[in-house]
NUPA-533267 format. One record per residue (C-alpha): x negated, y negated, z negated. Coordinates in Angstrom, 3 decimals. Layout:
<vexmi x="X" y="Y" z="Z"/>
...
***
This chain:
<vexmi x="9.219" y="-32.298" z="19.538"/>
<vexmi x="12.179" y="-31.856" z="21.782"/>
<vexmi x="13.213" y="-28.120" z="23.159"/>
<vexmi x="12.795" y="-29.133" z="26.934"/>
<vexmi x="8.966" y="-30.172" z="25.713"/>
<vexmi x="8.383" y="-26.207" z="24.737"/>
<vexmi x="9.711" y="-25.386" z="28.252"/>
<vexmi x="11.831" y="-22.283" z="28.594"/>
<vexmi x="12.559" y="-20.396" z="25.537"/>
<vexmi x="13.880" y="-16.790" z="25.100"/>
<vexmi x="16.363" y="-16.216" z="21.451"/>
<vexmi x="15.726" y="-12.802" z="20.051"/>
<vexmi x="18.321" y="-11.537" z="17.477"/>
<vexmi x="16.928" y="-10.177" z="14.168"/>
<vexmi x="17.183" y="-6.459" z="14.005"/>
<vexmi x="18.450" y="-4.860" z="10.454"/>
<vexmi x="14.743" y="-4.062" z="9.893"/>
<vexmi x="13.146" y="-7.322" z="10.760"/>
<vexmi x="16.570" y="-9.081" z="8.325"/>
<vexmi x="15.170" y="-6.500" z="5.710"/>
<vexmi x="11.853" y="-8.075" z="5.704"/>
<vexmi x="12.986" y="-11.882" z="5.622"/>
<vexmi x="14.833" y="-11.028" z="3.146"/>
<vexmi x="12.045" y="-9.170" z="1.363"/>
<vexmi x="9.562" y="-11.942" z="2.054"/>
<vexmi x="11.558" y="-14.730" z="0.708"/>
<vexmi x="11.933" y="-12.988" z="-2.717"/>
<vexmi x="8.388" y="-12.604" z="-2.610"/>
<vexmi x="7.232" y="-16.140" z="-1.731"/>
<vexmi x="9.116" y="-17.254" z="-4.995"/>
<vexmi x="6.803" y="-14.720" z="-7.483"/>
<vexmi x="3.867" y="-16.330" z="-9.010"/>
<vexmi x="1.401" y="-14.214" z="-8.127"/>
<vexmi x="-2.503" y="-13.693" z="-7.566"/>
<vexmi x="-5.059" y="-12.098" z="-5.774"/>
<vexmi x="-8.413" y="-10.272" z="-6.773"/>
<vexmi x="-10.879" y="-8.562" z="-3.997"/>
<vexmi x="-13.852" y="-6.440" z="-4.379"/>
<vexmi x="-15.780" y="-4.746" z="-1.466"/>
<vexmi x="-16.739" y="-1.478" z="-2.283"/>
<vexmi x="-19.694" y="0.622" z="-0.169"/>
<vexmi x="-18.345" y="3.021" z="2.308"/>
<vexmi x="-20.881" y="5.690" z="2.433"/>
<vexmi x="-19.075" y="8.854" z="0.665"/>
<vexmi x="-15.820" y="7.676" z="2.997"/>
<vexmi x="-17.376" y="7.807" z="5.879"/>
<vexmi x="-19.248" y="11.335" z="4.317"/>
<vexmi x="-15.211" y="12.466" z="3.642"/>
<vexmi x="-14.066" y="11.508" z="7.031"/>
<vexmi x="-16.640" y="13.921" z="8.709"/>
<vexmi x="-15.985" y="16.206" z="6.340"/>
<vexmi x="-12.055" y="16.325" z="6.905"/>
<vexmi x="-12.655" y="16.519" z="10.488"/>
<vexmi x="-15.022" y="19.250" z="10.568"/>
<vexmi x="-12.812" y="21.054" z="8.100"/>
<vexmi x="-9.610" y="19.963" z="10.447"/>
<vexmi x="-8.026" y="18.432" z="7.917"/>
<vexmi x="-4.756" y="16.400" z="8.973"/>
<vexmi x="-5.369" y="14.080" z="5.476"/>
<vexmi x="-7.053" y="11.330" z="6.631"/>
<vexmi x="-9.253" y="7.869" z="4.953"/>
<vexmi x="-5.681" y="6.428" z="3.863"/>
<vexmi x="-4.434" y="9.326" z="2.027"/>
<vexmi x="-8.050" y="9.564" z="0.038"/>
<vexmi x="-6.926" y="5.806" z="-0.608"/>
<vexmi x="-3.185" y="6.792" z="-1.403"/>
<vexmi x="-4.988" y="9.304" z="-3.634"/>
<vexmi x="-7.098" y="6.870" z="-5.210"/>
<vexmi x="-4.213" y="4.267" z="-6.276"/>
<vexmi x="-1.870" y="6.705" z="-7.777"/>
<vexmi x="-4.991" y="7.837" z="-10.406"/>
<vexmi x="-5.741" y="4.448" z="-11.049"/>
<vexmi x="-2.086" y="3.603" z="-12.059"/>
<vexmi x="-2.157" y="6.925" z="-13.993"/>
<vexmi x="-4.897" y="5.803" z="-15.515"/>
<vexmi x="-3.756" y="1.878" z="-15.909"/>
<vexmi x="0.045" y="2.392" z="-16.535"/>
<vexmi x="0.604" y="-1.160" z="-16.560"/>
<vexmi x="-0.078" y="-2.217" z="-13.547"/>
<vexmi x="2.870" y="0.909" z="-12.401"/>
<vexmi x="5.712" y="-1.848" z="-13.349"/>
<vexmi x="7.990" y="-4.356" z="-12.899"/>
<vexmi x="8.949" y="-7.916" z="-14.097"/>
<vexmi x="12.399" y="-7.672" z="-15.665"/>
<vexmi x="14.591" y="-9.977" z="-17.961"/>
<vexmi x="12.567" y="-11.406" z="-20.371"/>
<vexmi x="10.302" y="-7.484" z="-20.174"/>
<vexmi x="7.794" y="-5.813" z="-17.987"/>
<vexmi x="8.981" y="-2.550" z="-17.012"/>
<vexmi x="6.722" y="0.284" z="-17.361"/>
<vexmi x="7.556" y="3.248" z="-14.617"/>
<vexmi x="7.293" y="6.643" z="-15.133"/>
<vexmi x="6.820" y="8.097" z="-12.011"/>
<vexmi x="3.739" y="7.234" z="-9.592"/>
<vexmi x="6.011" y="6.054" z="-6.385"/>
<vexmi x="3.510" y="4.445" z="-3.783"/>
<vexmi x="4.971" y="2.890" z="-0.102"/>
<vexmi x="2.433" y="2.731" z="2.671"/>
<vexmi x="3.182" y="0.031" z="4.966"/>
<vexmi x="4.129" y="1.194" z="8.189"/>
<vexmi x="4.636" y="-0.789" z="11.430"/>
<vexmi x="7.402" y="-0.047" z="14.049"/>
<vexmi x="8.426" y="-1.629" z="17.057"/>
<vexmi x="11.159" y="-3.685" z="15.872"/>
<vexmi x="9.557" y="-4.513" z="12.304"/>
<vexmi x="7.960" y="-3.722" z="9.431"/>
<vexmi x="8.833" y="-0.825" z="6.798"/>
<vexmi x="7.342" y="0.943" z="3.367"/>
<vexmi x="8.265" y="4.347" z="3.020"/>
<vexmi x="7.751" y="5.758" z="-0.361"/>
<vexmi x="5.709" y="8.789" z="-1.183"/>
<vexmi x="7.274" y="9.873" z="-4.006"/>
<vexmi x="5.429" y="11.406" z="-7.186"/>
<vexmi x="2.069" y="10.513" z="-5.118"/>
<vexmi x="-0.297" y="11.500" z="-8.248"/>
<vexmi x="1.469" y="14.595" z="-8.560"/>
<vexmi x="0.258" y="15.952" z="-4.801"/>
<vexmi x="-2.817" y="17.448" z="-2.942"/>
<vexmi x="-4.927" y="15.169" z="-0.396"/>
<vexmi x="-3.282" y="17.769" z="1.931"/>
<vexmi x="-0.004" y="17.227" z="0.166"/>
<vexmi x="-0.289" y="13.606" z="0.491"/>
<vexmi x="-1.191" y="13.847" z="4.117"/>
<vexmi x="1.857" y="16.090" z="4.870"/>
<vexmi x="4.482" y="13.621" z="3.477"/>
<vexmi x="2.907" y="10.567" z="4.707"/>
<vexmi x="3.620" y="11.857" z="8.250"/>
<vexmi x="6.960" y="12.971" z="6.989"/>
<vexmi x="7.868" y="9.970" z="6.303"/>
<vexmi x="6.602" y="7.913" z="9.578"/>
<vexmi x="8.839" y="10.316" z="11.385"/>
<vexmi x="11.805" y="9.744" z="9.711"/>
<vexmi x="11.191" y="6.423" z="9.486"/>
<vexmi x="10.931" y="5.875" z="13.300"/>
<vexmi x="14.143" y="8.126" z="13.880"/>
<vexmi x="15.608" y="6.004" z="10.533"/>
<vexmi x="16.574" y="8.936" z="8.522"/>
<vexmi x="14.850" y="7.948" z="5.074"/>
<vexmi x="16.730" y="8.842" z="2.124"/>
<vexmi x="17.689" y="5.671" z="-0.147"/>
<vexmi x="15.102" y="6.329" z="-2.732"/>
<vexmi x="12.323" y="7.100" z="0.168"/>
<vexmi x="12.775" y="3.143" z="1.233"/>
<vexmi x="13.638" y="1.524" z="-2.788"/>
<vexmi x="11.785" y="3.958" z="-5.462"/>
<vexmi x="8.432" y="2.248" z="-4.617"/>
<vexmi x="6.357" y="1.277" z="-7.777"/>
<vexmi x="3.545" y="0.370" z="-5.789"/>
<vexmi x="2.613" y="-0.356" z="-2.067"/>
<vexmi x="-0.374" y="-0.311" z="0.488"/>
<vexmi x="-1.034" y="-2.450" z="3.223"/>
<vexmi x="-4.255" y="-0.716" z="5.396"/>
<vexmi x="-4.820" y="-3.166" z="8.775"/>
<vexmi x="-8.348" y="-2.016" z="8.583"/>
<vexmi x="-7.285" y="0.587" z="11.791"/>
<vexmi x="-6.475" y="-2.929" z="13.173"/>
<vexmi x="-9.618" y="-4.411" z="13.181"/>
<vexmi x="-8.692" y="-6.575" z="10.114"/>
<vexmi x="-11.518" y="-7.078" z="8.106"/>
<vexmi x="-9.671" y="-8.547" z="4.849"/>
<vexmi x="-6.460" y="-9.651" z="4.135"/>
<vexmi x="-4.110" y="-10.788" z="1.181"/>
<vexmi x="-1.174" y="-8.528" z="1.172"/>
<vexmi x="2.411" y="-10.336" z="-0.636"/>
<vexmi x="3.678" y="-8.038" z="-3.646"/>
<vexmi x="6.650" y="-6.436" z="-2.588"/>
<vexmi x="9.260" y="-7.303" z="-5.446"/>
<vexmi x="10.214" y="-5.477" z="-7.733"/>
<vexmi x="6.437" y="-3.775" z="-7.439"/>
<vexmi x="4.577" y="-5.712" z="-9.564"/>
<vexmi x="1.400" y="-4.883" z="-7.459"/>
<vexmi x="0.215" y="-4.194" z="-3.718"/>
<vexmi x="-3.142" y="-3.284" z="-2.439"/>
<vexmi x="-5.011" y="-4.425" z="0.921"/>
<vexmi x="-7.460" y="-2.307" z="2.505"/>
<vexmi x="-9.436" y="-4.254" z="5.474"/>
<vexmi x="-11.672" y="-2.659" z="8.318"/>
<vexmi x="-13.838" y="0.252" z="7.482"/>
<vexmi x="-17.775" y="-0.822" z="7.973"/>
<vexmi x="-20.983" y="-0.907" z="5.561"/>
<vexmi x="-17.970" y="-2.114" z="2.760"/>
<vexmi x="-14.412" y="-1.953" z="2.976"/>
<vexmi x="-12.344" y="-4.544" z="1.430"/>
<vexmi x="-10.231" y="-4.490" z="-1.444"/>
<vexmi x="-7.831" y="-7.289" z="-1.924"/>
<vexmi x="-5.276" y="-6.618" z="-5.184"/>
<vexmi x="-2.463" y="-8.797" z="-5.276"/>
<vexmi x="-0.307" y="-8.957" z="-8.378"/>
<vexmi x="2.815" y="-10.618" z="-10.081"/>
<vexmi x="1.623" y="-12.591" z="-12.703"/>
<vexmi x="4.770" y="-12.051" z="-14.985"/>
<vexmi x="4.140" y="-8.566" z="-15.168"/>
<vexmi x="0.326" y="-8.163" z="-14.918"/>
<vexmi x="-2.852" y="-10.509" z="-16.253"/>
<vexmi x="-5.978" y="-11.105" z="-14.880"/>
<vexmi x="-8.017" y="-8.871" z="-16.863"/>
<vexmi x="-5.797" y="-5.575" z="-16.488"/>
<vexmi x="-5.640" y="-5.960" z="-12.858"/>
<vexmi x="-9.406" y="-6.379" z="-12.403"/>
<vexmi x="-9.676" y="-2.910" z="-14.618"/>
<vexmi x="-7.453" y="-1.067" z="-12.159"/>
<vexmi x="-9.050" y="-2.570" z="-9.073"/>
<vexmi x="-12.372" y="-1.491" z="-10.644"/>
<vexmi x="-11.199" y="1.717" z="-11.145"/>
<vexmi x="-9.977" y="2.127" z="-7.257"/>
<vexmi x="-13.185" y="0.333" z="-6.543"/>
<vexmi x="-15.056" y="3.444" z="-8.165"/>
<vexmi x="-13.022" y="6.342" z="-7.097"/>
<vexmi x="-13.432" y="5.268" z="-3.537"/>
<vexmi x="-17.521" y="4.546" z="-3.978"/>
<vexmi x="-18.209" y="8.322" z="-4.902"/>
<vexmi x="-14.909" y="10.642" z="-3.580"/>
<vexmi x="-15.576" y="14.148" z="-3.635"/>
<vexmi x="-12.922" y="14.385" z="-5.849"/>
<vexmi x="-10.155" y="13.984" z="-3.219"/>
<vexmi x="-10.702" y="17.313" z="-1.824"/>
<vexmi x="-10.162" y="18.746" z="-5.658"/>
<vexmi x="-6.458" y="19.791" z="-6.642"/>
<vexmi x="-4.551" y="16.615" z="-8.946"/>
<vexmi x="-4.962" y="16.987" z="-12.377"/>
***
């Protein structure tokens, strides 16, 4: 189809961010990976949520999910990696990236040590981080130390979604709309992670966020 036949068209330069993400994107559109979704019942969230709110809590449903992922990889320390040369990376430290949407593109800024902090704790940082994210003052390691990410559209209306793993992460999570169930949708890099492992960690998010009381408990 020729140009004139699209009518009058308007060329908008890339910004740094939305380069960042191309670039990102690319890398991960060449990793063999796979997806595995579970829905999981939402009464005790939507229990939580009143609960935070009449408490005046600033944590909020995606922290209790930040929460949630970083015990899971504590508990599943494989899925906590990356593919290497010829080796899978295991990671020490629980480093998790909430996707976060800004005007001129997309960023992840990393909470770092996430299994080591408080729902409150969790909370604190993650608007930390949005703020110095939209006035772009993250620190190198608050935009590259990320062992794992989270993509939430659910506050978009998205019911479910697959989310692309975020290289070197060997793992993201996708959390849809919050109603009777919430979706789950695990994506992983098949070099680094198998089938059976990732269903075990998605089960294990899949439990912690059916009954959650224990958010509101210090980490242990």
């Amino acid at each position: 189809m020729s140009d004139a036949a699209r009518g009058t068209s308007k060329r908008v330069e890339l910004t740094g961010l939305r380069r960042g993400t191309v670039r990102s994107m690319s890398i991960s559109a060449v990793v063999p990976q796979f997806t595995l979704q579970r829905d999981v019942p939402t009464g005790g969230l939507r229990e939580l949520r009143r609960t935070l709110k009449s408490a005046a809590h600033t944590a909020t449903l995606t922290d209790v999910i930040t929460m949630a992922c970083a015990r899971a990889l504590r508990e599943h320390p494989g899925v906590n990696a990356s593919y290497g040369d010829d080796c899978v990376m295991l990671h020490e430290r629980i480093n998790i990236g909430l996707a976060l949407a800004l005007d001129d593109g997309l960023t992840v800024p990393v909470i770092l040590d996430a299994d080591a902090r408080s729902l409150e704790g969790l909370a604190s940082e993650r608007l930390r981080l949005a703020e110095a994210a939209r006035d772009r003052s993250l620190r190198p390691e608050e935009i590259f130390a990320g062992t794992f990410s989270i993509s939430n559209l659910g506050p978009l209306g998205v019911d479910r979604f697959q989310a692309l793993v975020l290289p070197p992460q060997a793992a993201i999570l996708a959390v849809g709309s919050l109603r009777e169930t919430v979706s789950l949708s695990g994506s992983f890099d098949h070099r680094a992670v198998d089938g059976a492992p990732a269903a075990r960690f998605l089960a294990t998010i899949a439990r912690l966020l059916a009954e959650p009381g224990w958010a509101l408990e210090a980490p242990g």
